[in-house]
DSSP file (Angstrom, degrees, kcal/mol; ACC not computed):
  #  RESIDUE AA STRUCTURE BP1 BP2  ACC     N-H-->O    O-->H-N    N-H-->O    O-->H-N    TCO  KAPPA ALPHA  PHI   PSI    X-CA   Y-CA   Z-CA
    1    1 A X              0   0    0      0, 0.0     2,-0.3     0, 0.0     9,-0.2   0.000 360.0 360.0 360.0 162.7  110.0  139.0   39.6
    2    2 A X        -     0   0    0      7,-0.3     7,-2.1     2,-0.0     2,-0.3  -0.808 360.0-136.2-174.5 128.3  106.4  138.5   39.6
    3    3 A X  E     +A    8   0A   0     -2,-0.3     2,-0.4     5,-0.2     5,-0.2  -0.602  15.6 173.1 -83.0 132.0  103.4  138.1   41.6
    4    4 A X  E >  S-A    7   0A   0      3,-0.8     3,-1.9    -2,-0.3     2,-0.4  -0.798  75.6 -53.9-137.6  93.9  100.2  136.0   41.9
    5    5 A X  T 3  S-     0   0    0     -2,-0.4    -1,-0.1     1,-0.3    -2,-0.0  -0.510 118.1 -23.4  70.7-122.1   98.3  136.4   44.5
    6    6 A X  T 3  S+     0   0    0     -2,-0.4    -1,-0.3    -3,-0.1     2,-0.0   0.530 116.7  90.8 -81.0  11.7  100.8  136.1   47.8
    7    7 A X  E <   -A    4   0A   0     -3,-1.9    -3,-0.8     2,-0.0     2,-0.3  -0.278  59.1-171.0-107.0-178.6  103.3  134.0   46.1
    8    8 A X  E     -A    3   0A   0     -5,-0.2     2,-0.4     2,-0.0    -5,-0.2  -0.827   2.1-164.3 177.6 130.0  106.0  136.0   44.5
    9    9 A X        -     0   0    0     -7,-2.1     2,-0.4    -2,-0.3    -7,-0.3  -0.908   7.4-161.6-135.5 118.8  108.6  134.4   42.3
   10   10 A X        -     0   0    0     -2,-0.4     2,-0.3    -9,-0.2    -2,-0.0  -0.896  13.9-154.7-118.1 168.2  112.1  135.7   40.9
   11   11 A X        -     0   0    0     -2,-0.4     6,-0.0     1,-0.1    -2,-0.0  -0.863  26.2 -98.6-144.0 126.3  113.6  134.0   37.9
   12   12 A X        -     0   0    0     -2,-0.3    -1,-0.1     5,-0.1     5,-0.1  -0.007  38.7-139.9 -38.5 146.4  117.6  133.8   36.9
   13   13 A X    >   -     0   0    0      3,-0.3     3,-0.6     0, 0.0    -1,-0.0  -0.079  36.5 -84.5 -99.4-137.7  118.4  136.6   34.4
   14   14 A X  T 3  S+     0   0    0      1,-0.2     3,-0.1     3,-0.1    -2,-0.1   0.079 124.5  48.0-132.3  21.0  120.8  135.6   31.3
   15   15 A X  T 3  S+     0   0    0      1,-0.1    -1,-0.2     2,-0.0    -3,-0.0   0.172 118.2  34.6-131.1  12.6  124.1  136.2   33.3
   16   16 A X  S <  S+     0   0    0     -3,-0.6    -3,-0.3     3,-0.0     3,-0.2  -0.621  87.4 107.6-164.4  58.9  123.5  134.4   36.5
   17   17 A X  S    S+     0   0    0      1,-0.2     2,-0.5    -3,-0.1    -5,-0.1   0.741  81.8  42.7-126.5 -32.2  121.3  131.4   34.8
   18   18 A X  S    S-     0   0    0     -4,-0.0    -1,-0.2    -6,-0.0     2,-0.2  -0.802  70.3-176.0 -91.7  93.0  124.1  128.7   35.2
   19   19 A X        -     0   0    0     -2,-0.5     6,-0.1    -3,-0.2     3,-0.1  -0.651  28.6-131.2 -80.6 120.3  126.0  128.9   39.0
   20   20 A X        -     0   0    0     -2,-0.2     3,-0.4     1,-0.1     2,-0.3  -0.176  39.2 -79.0 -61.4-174.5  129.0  126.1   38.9
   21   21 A X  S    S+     0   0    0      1,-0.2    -1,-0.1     3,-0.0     3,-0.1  -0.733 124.4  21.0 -87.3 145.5  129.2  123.9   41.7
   22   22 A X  S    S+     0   0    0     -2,-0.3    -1,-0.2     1,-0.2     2,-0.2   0.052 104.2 108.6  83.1 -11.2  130.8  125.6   44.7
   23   23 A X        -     0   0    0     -3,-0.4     2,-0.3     1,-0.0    -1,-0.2  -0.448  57.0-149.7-100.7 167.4  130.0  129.1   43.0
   24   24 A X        -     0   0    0     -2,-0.2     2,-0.2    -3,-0.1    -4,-0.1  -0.800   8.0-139.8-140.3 179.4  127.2  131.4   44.5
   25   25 A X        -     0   0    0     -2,-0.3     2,-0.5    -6,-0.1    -9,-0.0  -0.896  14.6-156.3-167.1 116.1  124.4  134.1   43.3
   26   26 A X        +     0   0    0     -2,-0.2     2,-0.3     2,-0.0    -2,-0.0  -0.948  24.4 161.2-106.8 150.0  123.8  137.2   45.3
   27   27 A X        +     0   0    0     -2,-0.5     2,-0.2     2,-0.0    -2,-0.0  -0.998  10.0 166.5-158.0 162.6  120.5  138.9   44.8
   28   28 A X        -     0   0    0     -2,-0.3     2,-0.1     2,-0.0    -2,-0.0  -0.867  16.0-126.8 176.4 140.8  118.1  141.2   46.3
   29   29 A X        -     0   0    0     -2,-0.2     2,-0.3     2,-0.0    -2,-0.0  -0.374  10.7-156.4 -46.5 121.1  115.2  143.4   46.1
   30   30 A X        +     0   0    0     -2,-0.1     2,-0.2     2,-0.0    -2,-0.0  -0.977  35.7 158.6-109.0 131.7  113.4  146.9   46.6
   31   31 A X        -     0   0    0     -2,-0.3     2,-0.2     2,-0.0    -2,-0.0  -0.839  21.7-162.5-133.3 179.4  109.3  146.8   47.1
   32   32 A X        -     0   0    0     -2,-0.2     2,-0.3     0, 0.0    -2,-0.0  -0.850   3.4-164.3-150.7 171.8  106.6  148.9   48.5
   33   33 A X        -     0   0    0     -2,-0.2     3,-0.0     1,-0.0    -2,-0.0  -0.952  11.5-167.1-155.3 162.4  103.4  148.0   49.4
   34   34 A X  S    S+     0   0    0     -2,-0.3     2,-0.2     0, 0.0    -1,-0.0   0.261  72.2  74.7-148.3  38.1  100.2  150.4   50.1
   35   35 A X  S    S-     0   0    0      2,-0.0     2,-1.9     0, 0.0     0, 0.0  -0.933  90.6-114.3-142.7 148.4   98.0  147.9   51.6
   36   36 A X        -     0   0    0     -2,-0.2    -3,-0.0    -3,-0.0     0, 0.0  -0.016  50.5-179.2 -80.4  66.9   98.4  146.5   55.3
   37   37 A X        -     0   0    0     -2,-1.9     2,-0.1     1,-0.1     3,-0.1  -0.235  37.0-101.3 -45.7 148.1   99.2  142.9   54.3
   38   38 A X        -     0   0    0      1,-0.1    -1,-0.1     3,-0.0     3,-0.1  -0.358  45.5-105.2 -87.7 158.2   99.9  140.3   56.6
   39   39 A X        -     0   0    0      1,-0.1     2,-0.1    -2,-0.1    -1,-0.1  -0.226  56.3 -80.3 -68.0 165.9  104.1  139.5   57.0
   40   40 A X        -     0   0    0      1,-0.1    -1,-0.1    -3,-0.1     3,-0.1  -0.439  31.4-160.3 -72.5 119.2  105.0  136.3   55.2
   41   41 A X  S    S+     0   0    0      1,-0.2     2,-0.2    -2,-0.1    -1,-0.1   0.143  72.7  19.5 -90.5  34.3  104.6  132.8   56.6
   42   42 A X        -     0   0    0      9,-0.1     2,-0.3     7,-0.0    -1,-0.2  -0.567  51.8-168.3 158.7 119.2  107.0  131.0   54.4
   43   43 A X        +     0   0    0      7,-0.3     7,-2.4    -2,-0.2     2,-0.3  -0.814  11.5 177.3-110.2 174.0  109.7  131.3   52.4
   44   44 A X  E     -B   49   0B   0     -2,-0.3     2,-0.6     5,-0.2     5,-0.3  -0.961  11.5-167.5-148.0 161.7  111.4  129.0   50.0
   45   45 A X  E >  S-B   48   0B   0      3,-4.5     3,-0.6    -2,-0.3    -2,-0.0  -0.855  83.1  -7.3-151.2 109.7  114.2  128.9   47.6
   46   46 A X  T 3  S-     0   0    0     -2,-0.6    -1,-0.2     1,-0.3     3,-0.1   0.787 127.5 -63.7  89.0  11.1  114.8  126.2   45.1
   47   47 A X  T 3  S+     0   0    0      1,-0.3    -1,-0.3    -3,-0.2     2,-0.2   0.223 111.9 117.5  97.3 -37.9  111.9  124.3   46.9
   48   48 A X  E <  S-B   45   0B   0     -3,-0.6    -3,-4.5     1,-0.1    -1,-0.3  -0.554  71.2-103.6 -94.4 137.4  113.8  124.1   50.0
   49   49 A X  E     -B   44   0B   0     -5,-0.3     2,-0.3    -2,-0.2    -5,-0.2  -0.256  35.2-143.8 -69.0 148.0  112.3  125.9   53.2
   50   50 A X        -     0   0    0     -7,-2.4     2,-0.6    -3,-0.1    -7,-0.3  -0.650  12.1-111.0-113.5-177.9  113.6  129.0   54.4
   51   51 A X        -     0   0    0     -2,-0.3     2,-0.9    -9,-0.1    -9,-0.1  -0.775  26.4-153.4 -91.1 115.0  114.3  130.8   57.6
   52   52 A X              0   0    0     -2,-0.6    -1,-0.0     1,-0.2    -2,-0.0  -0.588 360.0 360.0-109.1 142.3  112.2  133.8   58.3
   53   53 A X              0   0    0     -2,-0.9    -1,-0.2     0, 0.0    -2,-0.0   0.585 360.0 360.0-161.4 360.0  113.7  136.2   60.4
């Protein structure tokens, strides 16, 4: 993962970098933050909007 400003971008590693079709990718995260930033207006994955909720 990596950060630029707000955007924040993570990137297949070398065991998850081709998904067949029908086959799926689970992934997740831990962060911290120690500044009051404001919560996210938009996600997207693959380009495609997400839902935030």
């Amino acid at each position: 993962m990596s950060q630029s400003g707000p955007n924040v971008t993570a990137q297949n590693v070398s065991y998850n970098a081709s998904v067949p079709q029908g086959g799926n990718v689970q992934w997740g995260f831990r962060a911290t933050w120690s500044n009051s930033d404001a919560n996210p207006s938009a996600f997207r994955f693959n380009g495609a909007s997400c839902a935030i909720g």
